[in-house]
MIDOSE-1310 file (N, C-alpha, C; in nm, 2 decimals, decimal comma, always signed):
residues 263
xxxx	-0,81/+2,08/+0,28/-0,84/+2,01/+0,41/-0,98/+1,94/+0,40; -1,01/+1,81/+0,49/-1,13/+1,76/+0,51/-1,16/+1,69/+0,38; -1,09/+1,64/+0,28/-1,12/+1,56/+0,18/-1,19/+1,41/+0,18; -1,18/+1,37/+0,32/-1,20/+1,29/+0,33/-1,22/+1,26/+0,50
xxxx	-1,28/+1,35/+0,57/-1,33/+1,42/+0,71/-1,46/+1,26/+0,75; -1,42/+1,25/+0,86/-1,48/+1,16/+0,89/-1,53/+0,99/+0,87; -1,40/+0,99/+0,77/-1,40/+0,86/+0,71/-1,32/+0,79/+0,82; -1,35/+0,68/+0,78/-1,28/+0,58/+0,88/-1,16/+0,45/+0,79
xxxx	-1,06/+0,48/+0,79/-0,97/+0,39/+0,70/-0,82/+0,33/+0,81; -0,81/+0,19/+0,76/-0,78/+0,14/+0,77/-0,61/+0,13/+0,70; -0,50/+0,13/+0,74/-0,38/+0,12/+0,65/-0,30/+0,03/+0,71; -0,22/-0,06/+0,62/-0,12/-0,18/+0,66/-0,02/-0,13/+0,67
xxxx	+0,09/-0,17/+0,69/+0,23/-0,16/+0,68/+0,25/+0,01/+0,69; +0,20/+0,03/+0,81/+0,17/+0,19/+0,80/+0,31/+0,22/+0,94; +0,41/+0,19/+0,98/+0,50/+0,19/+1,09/+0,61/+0,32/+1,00; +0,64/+0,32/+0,88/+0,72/+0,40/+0,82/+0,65/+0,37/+0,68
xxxx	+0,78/+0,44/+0,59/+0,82/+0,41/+0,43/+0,65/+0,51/+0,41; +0,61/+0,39/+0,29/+0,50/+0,46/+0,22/+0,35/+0,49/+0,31; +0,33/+0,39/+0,34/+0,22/+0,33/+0,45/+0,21/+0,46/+0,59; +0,29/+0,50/+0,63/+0,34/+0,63/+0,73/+0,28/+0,72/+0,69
xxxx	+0,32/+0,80/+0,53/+0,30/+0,91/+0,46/+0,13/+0,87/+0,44; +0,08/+0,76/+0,37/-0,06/+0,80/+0,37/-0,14/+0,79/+0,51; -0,10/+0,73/+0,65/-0,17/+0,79/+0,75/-0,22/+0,92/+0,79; -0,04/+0,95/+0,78/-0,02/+1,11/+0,81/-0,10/+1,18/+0,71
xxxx	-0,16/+1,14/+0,56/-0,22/+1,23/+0,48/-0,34/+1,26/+0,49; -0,39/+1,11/+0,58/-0,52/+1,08/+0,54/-0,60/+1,13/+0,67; -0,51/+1,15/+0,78/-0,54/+1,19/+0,91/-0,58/+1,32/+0,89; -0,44/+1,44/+0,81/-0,47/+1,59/+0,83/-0,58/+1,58/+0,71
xxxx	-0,67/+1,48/+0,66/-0,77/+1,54/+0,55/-0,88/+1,49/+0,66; -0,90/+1,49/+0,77/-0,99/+1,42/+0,80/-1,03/+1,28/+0,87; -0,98/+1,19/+0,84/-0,97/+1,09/+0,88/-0,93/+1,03/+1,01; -1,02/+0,93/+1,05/-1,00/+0,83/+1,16/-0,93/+0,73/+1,12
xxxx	-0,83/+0,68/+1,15/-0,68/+0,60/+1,10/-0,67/+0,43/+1,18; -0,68/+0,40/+1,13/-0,62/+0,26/+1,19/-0,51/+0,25/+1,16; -0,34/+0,26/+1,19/-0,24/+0,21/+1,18/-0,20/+0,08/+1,20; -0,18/-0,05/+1,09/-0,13/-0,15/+1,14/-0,01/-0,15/+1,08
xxxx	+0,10/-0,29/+1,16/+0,21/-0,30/+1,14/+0,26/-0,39/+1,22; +0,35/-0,51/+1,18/+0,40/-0,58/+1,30/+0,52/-0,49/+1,36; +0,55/-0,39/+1,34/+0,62/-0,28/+1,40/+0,57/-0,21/+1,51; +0,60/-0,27/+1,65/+0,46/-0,19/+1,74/+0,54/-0,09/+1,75
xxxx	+0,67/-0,08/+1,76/+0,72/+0,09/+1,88/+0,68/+0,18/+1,74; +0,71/+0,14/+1,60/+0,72/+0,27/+1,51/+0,59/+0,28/+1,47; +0,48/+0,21/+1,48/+0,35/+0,22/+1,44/+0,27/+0,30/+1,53; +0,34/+0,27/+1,68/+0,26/+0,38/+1,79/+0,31/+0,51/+1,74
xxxx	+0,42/+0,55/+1,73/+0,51/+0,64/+1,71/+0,40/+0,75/+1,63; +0,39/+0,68/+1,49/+0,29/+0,74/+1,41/+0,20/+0,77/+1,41; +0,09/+0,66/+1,53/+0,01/+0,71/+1,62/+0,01/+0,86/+1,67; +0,14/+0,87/+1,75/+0,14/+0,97/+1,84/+0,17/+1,11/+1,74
xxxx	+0,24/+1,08/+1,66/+0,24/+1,21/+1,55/+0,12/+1,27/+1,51; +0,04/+1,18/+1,47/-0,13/+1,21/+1,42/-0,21/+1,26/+1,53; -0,17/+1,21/+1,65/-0,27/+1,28/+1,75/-0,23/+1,43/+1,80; -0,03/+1,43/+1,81/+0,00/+1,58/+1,85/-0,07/+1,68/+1,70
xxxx	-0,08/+1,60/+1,60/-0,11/+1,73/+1,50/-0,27/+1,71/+1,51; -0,32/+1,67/+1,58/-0,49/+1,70/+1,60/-0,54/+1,60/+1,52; -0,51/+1,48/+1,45/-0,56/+1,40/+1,43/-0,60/+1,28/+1,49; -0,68/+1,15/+1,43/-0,75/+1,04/+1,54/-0,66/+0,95/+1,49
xxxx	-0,62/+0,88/+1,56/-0,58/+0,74/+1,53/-0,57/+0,61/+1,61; -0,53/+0,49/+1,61/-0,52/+0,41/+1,71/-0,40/+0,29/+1,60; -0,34/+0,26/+1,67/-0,25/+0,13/+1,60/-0,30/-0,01/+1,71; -0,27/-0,12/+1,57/-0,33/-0,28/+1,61/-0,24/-0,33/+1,54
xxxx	-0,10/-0,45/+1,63/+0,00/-0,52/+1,57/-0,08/-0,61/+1,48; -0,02/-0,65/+1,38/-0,11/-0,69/+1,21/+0,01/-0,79/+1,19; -0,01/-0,89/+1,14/+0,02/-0,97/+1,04/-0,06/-0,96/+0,91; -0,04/-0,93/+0,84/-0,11/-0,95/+0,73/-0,16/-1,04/+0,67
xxxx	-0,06/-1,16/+0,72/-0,09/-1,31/+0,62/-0,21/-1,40/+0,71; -0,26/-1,34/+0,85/-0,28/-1,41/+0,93/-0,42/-1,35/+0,91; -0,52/-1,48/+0,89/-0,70/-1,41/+0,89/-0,71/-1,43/+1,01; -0,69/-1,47/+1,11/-0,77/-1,42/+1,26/-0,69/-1,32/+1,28
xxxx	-0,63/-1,25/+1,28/-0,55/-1,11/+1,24/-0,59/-1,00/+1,22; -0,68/-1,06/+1,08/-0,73/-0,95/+1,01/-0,93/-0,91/+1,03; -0,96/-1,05/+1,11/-1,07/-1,03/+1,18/-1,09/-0,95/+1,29; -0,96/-0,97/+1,37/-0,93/-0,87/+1,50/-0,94/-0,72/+1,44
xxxx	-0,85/-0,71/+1,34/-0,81/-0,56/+1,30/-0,97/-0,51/+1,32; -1,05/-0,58/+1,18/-1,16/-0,52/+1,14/-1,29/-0,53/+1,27; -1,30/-0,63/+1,35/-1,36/-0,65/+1,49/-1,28/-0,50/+1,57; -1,19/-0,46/+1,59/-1,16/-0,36/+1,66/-1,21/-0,19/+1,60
xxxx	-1,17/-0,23/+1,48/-1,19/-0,12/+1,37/-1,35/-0,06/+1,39; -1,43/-0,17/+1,36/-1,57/-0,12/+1,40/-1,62/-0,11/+1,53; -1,54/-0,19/+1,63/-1,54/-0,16/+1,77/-1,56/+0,00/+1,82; -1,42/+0,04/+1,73/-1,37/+0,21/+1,83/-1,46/+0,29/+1,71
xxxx	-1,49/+0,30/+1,59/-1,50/+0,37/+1,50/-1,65/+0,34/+1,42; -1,72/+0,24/+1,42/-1,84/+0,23/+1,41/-1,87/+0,17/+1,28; -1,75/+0,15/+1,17/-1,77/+0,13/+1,03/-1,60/+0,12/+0,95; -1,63/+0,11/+0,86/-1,51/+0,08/+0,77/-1,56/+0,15/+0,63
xxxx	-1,49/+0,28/+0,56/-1,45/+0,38/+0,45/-1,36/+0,29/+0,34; -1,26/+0,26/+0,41/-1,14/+0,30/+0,31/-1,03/+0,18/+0,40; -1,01/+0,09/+0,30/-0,88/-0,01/+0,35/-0,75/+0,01/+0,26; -0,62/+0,03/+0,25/-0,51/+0,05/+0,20/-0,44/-0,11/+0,23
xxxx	-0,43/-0,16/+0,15/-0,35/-0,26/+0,17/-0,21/-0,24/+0,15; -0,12/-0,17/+0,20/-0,01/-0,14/+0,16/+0,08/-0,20/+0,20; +0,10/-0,31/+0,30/+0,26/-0,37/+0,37/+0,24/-0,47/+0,25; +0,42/-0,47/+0,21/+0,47/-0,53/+0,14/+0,59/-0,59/+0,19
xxxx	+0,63/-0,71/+0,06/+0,79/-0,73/+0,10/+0,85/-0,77/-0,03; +0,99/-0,75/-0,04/+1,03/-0,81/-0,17/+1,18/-0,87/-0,15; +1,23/-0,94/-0,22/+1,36/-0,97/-0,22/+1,43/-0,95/-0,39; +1,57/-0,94/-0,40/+1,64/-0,92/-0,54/+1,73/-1,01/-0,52
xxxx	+1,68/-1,13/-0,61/+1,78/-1,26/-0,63/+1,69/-1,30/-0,74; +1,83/-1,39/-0,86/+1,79/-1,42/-0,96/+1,65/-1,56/-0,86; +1,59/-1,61/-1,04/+1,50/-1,72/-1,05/+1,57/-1,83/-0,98; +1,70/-1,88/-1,03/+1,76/-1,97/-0,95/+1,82/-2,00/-0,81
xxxx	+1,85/-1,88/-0,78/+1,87/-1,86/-0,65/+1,76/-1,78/-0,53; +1,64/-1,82/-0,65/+1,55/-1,81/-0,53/+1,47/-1,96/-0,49; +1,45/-1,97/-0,29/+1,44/-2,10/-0,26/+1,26/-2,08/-0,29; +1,13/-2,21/-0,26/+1,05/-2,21/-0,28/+1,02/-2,14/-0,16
xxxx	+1,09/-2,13/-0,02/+1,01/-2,06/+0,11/+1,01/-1,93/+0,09; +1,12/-1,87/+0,04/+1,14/-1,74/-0,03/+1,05/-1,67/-0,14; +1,02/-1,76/-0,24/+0,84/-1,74/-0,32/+0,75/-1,75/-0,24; +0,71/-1,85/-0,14/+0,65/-1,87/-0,05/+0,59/-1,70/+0,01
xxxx	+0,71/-1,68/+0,10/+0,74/-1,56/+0,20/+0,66/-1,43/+0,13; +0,71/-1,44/+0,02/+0,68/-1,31/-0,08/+0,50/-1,30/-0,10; +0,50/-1,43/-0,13/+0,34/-1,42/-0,18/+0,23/-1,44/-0,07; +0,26/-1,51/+0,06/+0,19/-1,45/+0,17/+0,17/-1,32/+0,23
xxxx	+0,26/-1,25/+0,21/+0,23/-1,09/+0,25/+0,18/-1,04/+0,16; +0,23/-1,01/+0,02/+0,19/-0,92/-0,08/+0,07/-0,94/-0,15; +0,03/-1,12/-0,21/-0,09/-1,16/-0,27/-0,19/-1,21/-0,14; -0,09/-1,31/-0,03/-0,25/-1,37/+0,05/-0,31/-1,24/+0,13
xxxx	-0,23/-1,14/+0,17/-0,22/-0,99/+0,28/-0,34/-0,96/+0,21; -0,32/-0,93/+0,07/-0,42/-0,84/-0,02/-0,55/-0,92/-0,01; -0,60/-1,05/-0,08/-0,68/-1,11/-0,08/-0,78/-1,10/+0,08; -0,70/-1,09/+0,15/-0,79/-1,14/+0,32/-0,83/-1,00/+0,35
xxxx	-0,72/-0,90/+0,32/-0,80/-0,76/+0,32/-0,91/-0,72/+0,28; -0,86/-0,74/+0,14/-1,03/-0,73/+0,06/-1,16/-0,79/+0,07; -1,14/-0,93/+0,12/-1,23/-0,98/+0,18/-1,27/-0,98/+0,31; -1,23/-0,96/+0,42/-1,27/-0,88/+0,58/-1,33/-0,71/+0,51
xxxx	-1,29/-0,66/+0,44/-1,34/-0,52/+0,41/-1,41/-0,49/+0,35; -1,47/-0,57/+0,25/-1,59/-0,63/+0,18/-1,71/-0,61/+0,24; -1,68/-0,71/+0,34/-1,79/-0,78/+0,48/-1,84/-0,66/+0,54; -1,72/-0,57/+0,58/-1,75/-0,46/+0,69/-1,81/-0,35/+0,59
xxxx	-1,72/-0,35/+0,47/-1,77/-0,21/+0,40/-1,96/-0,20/+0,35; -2,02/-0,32/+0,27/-2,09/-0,37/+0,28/-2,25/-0,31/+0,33; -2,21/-0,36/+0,48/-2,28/-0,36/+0,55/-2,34/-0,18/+0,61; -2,22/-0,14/+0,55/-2,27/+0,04/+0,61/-2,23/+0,14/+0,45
xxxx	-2,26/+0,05/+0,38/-2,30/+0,15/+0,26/-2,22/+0,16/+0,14; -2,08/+0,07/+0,16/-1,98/+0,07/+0,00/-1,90/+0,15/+0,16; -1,72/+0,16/+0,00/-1,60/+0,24/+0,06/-1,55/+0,22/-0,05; -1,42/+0,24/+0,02/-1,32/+0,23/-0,17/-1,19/+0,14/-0,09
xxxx	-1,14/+0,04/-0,20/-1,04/-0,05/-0,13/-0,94/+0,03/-0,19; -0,78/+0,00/-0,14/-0,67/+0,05/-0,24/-0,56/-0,01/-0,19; -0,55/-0,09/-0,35/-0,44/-0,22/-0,32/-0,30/-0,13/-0,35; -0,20/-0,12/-0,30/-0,06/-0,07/-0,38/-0,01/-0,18/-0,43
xxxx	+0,06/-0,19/-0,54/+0,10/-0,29/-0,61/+0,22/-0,19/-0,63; +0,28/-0,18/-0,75/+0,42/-0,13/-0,80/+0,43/-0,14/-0,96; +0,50/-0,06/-1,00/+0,55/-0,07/-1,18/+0,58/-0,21/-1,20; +0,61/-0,25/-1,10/+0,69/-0,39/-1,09/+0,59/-0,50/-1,14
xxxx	+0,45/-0,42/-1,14/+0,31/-0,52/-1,12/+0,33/-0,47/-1,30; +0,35/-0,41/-1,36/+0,34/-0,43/-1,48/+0,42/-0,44/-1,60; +0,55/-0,37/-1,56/+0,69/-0,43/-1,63/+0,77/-0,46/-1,52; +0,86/-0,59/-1,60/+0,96/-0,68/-1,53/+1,07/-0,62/-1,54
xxxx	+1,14/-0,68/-1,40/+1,28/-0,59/-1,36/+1,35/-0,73/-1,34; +1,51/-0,73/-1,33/+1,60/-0,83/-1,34/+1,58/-0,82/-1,16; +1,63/-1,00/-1,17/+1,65/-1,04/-1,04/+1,53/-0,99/-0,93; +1,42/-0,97/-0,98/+1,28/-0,91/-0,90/+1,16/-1,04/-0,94
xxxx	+1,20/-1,15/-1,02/+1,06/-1,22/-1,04/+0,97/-1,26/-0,95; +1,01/-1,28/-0,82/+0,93/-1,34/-0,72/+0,86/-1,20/-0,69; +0,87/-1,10/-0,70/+0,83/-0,96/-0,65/+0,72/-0,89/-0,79; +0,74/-0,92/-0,92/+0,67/-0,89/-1,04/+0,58/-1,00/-1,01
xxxx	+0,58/-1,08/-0,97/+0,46/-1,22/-0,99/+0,35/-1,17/-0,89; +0,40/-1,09/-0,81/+0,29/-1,07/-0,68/+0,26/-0,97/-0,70; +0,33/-0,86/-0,77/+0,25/-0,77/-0,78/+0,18/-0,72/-0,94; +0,20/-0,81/-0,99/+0,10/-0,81/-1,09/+0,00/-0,89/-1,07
xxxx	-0,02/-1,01/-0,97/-0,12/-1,07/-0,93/-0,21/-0,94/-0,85; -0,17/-0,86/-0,73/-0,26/-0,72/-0,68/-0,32/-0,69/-0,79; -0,27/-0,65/-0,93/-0,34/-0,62/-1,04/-0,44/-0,61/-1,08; -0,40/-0,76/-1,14/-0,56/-0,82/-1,15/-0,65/-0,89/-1,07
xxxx	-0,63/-0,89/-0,94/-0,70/-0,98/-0,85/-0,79/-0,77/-0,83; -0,71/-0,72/-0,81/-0,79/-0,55/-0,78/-0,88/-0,54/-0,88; -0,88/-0,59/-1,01/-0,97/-0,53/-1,14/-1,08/-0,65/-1,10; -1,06/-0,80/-1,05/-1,20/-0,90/-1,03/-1,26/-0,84/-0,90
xxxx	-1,21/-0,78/-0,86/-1,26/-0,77/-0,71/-1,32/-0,61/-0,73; -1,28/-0,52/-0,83/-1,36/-0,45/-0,87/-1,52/-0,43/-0,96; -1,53/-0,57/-0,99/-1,62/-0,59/-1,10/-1,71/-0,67/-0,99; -1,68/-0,72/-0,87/-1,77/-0,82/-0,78/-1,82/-0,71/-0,68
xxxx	-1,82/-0,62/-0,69/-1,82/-0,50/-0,58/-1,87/-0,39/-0,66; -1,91/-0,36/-0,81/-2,03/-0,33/-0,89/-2,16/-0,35/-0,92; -2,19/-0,27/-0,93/-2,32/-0,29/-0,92/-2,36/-0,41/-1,04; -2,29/-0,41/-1,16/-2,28/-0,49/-1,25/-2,29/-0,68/-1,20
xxxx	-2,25/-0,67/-1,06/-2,20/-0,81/-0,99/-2,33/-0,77/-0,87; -2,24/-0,74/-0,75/-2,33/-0,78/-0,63/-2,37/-0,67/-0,53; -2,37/-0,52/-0,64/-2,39/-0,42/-0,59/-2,35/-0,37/-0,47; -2,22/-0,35/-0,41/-2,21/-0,37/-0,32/-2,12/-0,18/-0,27
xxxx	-2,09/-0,09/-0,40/-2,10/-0,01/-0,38/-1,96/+0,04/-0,31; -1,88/-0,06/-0,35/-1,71/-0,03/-0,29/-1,64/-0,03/-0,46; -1,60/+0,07/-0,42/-1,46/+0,08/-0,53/-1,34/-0,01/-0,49; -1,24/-0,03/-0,63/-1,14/-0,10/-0,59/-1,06/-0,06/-0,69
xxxx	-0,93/-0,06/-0,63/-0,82/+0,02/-0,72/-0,67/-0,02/-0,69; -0,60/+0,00/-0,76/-0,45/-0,07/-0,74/-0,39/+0,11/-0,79; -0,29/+0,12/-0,70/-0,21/+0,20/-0,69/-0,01/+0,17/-0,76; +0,04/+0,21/-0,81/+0,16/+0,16/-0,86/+0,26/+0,26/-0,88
xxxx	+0,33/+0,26/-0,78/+0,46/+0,35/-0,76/+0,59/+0,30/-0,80; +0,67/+0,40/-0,83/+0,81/+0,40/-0,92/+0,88/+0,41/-0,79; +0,98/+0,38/-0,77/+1,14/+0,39/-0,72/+1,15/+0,52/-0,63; +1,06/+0,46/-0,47/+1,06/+0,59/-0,39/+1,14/+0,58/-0,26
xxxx	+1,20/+0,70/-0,26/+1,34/+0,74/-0,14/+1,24/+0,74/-0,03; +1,24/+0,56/+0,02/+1,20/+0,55/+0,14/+1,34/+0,50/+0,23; +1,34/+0,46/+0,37/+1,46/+0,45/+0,45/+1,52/+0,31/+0,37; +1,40/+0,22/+0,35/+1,46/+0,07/+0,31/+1,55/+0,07/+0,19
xxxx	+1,50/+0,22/+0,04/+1,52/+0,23/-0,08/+1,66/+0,28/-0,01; +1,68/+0,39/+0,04/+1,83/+0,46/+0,07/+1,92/+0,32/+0,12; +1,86/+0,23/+0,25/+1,98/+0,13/+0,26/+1,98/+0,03/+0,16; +1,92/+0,05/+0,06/+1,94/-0,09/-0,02/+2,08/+0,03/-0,15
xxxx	+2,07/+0,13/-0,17/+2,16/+0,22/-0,23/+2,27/+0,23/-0,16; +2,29/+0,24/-0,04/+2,40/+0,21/+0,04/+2,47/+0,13/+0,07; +2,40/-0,01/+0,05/+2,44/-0,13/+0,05/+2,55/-0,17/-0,06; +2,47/-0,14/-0,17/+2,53/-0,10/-0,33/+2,65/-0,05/-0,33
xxxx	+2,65/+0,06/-0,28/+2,74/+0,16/-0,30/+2,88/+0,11/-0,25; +2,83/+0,04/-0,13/+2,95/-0,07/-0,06/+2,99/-0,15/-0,07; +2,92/-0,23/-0,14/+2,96/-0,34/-0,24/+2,99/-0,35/-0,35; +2,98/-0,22/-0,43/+3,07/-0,21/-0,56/+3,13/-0,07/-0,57
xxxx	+3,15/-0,05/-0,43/+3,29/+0,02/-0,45/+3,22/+0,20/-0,52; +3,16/+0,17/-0,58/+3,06/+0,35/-0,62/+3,07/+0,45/-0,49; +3,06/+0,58/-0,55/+3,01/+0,69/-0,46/+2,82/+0,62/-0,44; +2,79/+0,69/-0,31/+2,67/+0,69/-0,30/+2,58/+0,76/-0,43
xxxx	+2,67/+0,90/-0,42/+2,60/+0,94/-0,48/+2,50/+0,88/-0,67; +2,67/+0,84/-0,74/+2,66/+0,78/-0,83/+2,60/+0,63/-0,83; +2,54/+0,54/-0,73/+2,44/+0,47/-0,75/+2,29/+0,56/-0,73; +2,24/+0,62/-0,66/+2,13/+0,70/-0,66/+2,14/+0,73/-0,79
xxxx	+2,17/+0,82/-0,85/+2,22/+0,87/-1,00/+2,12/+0,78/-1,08; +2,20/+0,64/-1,07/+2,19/+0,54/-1,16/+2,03/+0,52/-1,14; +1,93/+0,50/-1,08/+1,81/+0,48/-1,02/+1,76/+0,54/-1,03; +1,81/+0,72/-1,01/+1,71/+0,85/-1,06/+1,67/+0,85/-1,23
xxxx	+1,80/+0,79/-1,26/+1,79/+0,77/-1,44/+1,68/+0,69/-1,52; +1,67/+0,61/-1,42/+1,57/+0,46/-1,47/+1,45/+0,58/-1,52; +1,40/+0,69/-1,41/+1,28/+0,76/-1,42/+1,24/+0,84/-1,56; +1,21/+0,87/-1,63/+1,23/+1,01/-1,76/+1,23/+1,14/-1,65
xxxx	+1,11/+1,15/-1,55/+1,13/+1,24/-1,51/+1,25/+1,32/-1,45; +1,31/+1,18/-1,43/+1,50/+1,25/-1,38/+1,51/+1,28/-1,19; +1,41/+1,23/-1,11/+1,41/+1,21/-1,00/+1,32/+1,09/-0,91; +1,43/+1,05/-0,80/+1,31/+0,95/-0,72/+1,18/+0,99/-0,68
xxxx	+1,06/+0,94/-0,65/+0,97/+0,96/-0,61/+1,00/+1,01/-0,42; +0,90/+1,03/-0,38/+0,90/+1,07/-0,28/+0,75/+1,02/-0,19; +0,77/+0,96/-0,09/+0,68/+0,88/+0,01/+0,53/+1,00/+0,00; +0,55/+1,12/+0,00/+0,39/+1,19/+0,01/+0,36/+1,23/-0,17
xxxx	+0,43/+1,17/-0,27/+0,36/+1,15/-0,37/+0,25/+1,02/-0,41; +0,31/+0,91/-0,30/+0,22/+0,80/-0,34/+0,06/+0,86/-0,28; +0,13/+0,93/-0,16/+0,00/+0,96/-0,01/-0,12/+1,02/-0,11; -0,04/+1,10/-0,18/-0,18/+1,20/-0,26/-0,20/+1,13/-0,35
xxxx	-0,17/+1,00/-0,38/-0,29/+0,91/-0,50/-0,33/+0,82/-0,41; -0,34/+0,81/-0,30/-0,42/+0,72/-0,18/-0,56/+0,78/-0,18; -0,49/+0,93/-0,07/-0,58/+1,00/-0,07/-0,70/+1,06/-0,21; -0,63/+1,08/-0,31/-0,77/+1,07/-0,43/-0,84/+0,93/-0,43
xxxx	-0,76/+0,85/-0,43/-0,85/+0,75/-0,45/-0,93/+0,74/-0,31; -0,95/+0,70/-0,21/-1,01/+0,74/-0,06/-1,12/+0,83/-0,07; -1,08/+0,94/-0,17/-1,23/+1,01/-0,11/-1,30/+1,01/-0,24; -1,42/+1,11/-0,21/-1,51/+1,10/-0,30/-1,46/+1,14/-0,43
xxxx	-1,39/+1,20/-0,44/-1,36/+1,26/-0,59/-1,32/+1,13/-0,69; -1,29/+1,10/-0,64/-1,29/+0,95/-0,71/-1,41/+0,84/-0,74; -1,53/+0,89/-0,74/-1,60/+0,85/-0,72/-1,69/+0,75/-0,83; -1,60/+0,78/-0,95/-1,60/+0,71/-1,08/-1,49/+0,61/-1,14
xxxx	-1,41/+0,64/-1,04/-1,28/+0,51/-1,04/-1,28/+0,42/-0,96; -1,30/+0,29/-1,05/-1,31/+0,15/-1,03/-1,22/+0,04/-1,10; -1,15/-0,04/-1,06/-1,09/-0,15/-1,16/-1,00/-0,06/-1,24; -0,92/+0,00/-1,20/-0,83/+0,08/-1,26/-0,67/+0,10/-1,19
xxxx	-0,57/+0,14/-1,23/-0,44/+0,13/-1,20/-0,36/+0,28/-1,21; -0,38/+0,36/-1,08/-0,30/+0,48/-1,08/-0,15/+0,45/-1,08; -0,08/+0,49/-1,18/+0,02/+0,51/-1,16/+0,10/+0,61/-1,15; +0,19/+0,57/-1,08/+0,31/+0,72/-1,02/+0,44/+0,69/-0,97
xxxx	+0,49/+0,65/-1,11/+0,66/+0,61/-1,15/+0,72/+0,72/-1,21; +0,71/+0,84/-1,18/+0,81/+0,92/-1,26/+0,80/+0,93/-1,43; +0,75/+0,82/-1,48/+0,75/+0,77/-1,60/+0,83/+0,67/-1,72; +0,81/+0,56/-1,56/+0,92/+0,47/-1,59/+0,88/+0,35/-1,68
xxx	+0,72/+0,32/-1,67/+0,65/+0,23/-1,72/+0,60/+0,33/-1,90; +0,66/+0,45/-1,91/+0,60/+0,50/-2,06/+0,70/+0,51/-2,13; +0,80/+0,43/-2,08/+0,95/+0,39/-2,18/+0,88/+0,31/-2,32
């Protein structure tokens, strides 16, 4: 408990899936929570969970692509809470269609949530972190950010951009650059049984005629470890990275794919 007690962090795309699990994690360690999400009913929701279990929080509807947006977030953030710890850039989006049958608004779409989201983060959190002493940023990216999957290129282009935009933006926030005493780190998760992962398996399943079961199967297999991931395994490599114990990791890439990327 208390890993991270009194910090004040910020999380995107925090209404369900992954983004949900590190509120919820980062709340019972401590933490004062900002929940955003263009999802207002399920973002309060998670609100309200964090507060019945004795945690702080507040939710602020987010666009992520939007910089007066993200000025508001961080203008509110320091409003109720006094400072800025810890920003998670976590809302994502992806689509599965080949190169050719992807349109240019479709690349477009992709790369304003996942690359412009990240970039505007990092810089509003910069500003705020800064100013009251460093934090630690944490970009999630995906396996996807470092090996390519079929019919995913518009989704590997963005998140291997988080990548390495997280390793320059770690070196400008050392002391080495502009001293500025914030950590920066990219997180990368394998193939996790969130609600969206189960309907996209269902979908499958429907469409080519398979047992549910035996498309899951097929997905668990990708892993070595022989199972999907799970939404509170990404949470506890947030949470390390968030608190102090991390306090030597910079410009670096946690990964936690089951061990799909040590094929």
């Amino acid at each position: 408990m208390d890993r991270v007690k009194d910090k004040v962090a910020i999380i995107t795309g925090a209404a369900r899936g992954l983004g949900k699990a590190q509120a919820q994690l980062l709340a019972k360690e401590g933490a004062k929570v900002v929940v955003t999400d263009l999802n207002e009913t399920d973002g309060k929701a998670v609100v309200e969970e964090i507060k019945k279990d004795g945690g702080e929080a507040i939710f602020i509807k987010h666009d992520v692509t939007s910089e007066s947006e993200w000025s508001n977030v961080i203008q509110k953030t320091l409003a109720k809470f006094g400072r800025l710890d810890v920003l998670v850039n976590n809302a994502g989006v992806m689509i599965r269609k080949s190169i050719e049958d992807t349109s240019l608004e479709e690349w477009q779409w992709v790369m304003r949530v996942n690359v412009d989201g990240v970039f505007l983060g990092t810089k509003y959190a910069i500003d705020a972190m800064k100013k009251s002493g460093g934090g630690s940023i944490i970009n999630i990216s995906s396996f996807a950010g470092i090996v390519a999957t079929t019919d995913t290129s518009v989704y590997n282009a963005s998140k291997a951009a988080v990548r390495l935009f997280t390793k320059a933006a770690a070196l400008e926030c050392s002391k080495s650059c502009y001293d500025y005493n914030i950590r920066v780190n990219s997180v990368h998760p394998g193939l996790v049984l969130t609600d969206l992962v189960d309907a996209e398996i269902k979908k499958e399943a429907r469409t080519t005629g398979q047992p549910y079961e035996a498309v899951r199967k097929i997905r668990e297999d990708w892993h070595p470890i022989g199972h999907l991931g799970e939404p509170e395994d990404i949470a506890y490599g947030v949470l390390y990275l968030a608190s102090d114990e991390s306090k030597f990791a910079t410009g670096t890439e946690l990964v936690i794919d089951g061990g799909f990327t040590a094929r």
